[in-house]
N, CA, C and O atoms as CSV, one atom per row, in Angstrom:
chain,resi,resn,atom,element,x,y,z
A,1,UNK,N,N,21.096,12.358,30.741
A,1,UNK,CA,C,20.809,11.104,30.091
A,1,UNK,C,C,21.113,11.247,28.598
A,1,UNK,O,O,20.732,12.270,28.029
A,2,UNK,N,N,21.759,10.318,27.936
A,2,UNK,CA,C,21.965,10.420,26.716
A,2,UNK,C,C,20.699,9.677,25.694
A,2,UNK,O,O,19.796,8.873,25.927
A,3,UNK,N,N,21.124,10.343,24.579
A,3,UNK,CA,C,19.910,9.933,23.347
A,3,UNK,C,C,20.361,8.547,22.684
A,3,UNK,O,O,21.472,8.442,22.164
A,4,UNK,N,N,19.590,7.656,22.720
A,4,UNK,CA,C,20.033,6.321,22.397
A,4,UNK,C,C,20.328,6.837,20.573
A,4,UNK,O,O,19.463,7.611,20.164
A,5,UNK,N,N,21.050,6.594,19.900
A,5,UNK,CA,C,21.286,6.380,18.358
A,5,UNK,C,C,21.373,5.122,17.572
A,5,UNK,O,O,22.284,4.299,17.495
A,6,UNK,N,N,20.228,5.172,17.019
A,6,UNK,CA,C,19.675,3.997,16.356
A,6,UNK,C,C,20.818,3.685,15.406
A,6,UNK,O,O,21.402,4.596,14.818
A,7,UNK,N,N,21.227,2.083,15.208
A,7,UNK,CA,C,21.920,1.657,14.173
A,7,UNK,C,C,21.674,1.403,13.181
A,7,UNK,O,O,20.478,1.123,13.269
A,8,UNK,N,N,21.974,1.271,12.125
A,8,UNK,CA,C,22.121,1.131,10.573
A,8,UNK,C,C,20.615,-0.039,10.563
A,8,UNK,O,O,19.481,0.283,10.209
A,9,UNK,N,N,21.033,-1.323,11.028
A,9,UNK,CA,C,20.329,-2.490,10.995
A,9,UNK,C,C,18.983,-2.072,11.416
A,9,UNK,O,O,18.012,-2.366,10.718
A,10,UNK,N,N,18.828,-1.258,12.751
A,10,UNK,CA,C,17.341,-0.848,13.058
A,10,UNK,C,C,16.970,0.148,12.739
A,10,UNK,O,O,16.043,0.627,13.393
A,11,UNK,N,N,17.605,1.024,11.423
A,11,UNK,CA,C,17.200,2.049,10.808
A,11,UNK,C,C,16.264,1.296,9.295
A,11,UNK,O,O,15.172,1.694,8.889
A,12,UNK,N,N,17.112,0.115,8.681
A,12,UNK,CA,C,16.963,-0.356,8.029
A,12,UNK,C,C,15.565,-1.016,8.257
A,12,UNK,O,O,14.615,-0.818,7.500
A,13,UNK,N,N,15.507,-1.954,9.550
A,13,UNK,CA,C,14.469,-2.775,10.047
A,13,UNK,C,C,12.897,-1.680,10.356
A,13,UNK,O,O,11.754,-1.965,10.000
A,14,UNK,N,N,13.306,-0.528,11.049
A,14,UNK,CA,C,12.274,0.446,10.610
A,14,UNK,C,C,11.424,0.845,9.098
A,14,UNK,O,O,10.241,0.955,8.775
A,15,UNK,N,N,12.547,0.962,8.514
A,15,UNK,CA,C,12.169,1.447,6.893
A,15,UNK,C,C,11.161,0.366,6.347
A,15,UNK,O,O,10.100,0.648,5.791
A,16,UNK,N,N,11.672,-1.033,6.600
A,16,UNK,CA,C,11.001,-2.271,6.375
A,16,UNK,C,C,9.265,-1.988,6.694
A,16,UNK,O,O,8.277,-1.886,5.966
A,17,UNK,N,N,9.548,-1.916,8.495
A,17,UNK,CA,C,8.028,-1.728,8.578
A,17,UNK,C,C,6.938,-0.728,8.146
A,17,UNK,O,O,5.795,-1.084,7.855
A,18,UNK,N,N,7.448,0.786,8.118
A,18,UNK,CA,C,6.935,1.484,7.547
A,18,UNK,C,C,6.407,1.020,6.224
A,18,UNK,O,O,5.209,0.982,5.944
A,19,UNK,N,N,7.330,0.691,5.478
A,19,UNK,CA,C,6.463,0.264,3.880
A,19,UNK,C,C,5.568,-0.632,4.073
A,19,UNK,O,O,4.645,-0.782,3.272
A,20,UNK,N,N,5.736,-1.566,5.464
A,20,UNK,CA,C,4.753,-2.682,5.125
A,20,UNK,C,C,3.475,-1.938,5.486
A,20,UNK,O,O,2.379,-2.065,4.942
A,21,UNK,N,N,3.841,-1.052,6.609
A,21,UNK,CA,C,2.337,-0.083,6.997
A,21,UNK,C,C,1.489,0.565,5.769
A,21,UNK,O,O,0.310,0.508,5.423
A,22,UNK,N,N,2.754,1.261,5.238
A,22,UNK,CA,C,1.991,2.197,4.029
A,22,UNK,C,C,1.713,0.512,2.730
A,22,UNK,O,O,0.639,0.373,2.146
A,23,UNK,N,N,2.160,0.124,2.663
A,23,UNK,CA,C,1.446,-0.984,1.313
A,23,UNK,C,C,0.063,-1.273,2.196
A,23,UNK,O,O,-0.995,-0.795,1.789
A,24,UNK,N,N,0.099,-2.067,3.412
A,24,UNK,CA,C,-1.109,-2.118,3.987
A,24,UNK,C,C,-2.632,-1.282,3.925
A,24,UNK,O,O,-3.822,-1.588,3.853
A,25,UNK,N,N,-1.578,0.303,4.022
A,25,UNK,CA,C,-3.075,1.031,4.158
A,25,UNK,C,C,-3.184,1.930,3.026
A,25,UNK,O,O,-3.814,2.988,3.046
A,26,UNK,N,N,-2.522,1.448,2.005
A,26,UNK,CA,C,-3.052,1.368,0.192
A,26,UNK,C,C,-3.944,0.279,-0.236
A,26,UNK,O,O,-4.987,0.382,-0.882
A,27,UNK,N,N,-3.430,-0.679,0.178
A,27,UNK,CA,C,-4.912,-2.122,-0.287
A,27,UNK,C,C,-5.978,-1.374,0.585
A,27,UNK,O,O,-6.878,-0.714,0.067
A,28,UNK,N,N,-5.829,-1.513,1.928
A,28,UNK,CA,C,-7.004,-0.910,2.383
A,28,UNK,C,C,-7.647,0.165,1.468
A,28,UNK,O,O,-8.734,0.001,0.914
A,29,UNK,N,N,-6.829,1.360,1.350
A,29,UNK,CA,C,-7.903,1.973,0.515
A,29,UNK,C,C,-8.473,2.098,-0.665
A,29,UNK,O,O,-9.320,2.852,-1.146
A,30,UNK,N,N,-7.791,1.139,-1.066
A,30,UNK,CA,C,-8.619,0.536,-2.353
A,30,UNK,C,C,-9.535,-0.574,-2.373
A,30,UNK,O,O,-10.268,-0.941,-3.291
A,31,UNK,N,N,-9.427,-0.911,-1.558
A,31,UNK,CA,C,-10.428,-2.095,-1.195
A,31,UNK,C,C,-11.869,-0.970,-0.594
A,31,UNK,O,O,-13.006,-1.436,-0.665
A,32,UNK,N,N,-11.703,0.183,-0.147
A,32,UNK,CA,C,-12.683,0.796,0.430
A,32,UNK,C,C,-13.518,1.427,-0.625
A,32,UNK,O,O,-14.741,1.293,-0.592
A,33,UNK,N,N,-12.790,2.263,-1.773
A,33,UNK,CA,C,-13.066,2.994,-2.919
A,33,UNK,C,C,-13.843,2.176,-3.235
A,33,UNK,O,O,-15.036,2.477,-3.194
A,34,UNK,N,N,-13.323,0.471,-3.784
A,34,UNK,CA,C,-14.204,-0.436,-4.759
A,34,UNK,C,C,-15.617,-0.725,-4.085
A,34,UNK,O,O,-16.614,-1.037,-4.737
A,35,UNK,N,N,-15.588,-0.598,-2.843
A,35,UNK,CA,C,-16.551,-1.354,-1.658
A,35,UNK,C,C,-17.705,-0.218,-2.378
A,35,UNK,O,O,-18.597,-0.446,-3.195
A,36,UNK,N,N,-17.240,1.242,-1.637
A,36,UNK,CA,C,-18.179,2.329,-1.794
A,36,UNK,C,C,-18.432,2.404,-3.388
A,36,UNK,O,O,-19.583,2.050,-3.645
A,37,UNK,N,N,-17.798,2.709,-4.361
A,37,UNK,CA,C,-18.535,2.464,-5.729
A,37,UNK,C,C,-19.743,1.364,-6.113
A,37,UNK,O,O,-20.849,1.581,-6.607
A,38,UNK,N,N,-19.030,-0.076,-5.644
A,38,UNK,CA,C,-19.914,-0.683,-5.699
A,38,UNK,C,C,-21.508,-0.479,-4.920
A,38,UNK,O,O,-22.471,-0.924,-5.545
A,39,UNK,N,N,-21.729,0.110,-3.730
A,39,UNK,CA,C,-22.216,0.356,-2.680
A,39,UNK,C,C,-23.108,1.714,-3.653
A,39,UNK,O,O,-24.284,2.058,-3.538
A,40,UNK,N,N,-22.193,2.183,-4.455
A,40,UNK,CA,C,-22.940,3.551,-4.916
A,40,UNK,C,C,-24.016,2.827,-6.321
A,40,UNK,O,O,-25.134,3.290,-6.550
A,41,UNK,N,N,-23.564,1.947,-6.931
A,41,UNK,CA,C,-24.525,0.809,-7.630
A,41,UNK,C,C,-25.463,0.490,-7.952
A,41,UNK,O,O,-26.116,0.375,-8.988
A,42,UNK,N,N,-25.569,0.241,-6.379
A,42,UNK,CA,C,-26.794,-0.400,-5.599
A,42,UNK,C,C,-27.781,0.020,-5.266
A,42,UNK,O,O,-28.891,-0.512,-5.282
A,43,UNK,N,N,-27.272,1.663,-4.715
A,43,UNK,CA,C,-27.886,2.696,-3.884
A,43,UNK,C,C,-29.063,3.158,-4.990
A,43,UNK,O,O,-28.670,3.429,-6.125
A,44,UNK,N,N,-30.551,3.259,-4.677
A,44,UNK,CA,C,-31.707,3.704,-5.225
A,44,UNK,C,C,-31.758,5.321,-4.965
A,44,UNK,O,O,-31.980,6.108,-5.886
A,45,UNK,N,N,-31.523,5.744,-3.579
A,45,UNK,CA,C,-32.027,6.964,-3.201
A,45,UNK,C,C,-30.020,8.175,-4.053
A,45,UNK,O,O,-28.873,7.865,-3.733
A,46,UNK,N,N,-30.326,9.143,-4.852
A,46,UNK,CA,C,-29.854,9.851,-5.425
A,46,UNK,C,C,-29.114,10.347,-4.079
A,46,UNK,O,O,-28.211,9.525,-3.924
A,47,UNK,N,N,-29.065,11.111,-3.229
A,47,UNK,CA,C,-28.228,11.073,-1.920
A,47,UNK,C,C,-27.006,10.505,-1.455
A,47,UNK,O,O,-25.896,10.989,-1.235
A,48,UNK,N,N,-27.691,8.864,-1.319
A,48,UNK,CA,C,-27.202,7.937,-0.957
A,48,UNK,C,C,-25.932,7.717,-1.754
A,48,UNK,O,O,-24.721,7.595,-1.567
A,49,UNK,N,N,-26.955,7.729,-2.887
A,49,UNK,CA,C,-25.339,7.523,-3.979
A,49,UNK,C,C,-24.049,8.475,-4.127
A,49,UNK,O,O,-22.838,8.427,-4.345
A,50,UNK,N,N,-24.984,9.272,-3.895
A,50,UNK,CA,C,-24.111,10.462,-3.728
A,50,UNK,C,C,-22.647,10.855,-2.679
A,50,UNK,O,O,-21.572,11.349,-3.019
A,51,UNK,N,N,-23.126,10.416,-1.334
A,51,UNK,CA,C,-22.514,9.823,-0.451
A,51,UNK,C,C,-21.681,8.411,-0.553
A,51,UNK,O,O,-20.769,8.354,0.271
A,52,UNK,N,N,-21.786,7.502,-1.223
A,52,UNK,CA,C,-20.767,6.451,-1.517
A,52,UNK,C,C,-19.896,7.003,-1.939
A,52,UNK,O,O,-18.817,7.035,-1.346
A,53,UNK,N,N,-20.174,7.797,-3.470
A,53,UNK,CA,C,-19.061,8.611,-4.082
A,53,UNK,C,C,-18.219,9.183,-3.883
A,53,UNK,O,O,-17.262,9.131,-4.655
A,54,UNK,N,N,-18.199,9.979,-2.762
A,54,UNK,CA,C,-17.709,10.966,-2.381
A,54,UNK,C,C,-16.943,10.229,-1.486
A,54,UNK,O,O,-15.764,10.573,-1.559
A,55,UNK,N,N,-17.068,9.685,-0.981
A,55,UNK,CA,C,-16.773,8.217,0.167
A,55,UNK,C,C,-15.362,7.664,-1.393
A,55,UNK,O,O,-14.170,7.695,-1.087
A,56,UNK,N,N,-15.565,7.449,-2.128
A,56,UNK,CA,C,-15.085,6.556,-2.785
A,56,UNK,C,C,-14.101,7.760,-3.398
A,56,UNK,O,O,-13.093,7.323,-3.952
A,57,UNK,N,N,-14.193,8.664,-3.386
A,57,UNK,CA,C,-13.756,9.881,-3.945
A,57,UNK,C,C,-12.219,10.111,-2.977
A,57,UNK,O,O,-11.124,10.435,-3.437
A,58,UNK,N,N,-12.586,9.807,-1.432
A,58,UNK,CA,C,-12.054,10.239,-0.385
A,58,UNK,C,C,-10.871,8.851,-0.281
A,58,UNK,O,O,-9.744,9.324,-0.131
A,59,UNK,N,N,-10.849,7.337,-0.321
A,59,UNK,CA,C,-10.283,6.412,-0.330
A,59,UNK,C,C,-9.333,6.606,-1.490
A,59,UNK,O,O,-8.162,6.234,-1.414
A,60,UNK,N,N,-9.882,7.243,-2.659
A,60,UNK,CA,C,-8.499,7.273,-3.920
A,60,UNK,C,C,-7.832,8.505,-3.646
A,60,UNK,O,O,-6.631,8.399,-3.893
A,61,UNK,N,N,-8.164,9.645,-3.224
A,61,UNK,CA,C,-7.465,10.082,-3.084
A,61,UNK,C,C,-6.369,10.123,-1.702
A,61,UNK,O,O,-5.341,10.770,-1.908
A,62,UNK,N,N,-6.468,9.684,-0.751
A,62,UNK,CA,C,-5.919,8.553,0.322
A,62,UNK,C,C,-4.612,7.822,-0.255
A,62,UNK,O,O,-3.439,7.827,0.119
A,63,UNK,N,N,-5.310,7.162,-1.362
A,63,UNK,CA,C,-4.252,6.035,-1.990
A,63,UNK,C,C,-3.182,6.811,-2.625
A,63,UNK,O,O,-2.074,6.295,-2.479
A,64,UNK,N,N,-3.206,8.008,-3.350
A,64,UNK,CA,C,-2.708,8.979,-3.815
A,64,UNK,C,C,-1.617,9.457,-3.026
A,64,UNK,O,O,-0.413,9.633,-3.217
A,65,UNK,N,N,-2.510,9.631,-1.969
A,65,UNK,CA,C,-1.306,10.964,-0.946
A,65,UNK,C,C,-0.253,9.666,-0.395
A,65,UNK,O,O,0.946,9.921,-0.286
A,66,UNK,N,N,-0.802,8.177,-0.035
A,66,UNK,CA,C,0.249,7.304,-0.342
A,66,UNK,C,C,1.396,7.002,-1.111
A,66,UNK,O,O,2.531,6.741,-0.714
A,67,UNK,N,N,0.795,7.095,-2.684
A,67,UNK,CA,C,1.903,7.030,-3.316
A,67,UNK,C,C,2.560,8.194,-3.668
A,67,UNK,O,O,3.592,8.020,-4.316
A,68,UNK,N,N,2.197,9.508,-3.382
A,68,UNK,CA,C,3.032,10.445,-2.991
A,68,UNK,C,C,4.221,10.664,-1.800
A,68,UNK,O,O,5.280,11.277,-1.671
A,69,UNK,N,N,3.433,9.848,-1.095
A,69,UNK,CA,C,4.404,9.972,0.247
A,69,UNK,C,C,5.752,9.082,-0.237
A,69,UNK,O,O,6.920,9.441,-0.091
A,70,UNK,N,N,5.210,7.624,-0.949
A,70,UNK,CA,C,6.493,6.805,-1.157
A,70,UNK,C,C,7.389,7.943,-2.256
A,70,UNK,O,O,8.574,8.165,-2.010
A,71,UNK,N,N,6.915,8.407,-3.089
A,71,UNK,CA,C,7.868,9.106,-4.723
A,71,UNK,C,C,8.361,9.721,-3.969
A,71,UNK,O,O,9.465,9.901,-4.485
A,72,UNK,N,N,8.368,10.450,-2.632
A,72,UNK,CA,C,8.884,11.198,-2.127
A,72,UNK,C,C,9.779,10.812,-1.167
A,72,UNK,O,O,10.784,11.522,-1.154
A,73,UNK,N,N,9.759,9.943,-0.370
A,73,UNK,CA,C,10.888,9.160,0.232
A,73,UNK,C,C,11.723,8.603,-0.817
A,73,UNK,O,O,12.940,8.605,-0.627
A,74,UNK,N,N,11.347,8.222,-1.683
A,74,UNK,CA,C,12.421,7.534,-2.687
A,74,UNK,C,C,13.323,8.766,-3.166
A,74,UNK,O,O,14.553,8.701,-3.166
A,75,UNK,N,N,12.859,9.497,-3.431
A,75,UNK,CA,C,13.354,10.873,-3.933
A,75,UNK,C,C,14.694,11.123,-2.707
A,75,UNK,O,O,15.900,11.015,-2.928
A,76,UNK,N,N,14.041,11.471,-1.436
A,76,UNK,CA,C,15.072,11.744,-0.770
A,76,UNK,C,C,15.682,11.161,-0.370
A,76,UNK,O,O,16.775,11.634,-0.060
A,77,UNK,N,N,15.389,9.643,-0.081
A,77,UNK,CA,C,16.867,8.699,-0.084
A,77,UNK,C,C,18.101,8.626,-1.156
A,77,UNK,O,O,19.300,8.373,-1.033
A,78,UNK,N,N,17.325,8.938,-2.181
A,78,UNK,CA,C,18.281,8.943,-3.512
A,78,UNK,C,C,19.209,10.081,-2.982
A,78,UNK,O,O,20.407,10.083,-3.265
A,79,UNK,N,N,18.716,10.914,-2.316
A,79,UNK,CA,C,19.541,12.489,-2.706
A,79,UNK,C,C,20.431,12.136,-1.276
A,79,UNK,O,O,21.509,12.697,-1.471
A,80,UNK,N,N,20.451,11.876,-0.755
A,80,UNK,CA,C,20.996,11.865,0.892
A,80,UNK,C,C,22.000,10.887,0.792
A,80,UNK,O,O,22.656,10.572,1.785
């Protein structure tokens, strides 16, 4: 059986969705960071807060390894 080889157009149409995935689950995690900071705010018990943070700690850096992932596809499309 042969390996189907994707064309230009549905290489292209891939690339499309991927970014829309990764922009997607960058708002998401910034929308999560702000949630849990705010959430850390609020929080009375020293713990608690403690736990938002770290929570909120975990969503930016998320967003990070995102926009690492894009500098880095851009990078190697450039080079290829």
């Amino acid at each position: 059986m042969s390996e189907a080889v994707p064309t230009q157009e549905g290489k292209v149409r891939w690339l499309k969705v991927a970014q829309q995935w990764r922009e997607l689950a960058e708002a998401a995690d910034q929308r999560g960071r702000a949630e849990c900071e705010q959430l850390s705010e609020l929080a009375t018990d020293p713990s608690t807060k403690a736990i938002y943070l770290r929570m909120a700690d975990c969503y930016r850096r998320m967003a990070d390894n995102h926009q690492f992932v894009d500098e880095t596809d851009g990078f190697l499309d450039k080079s290829a």
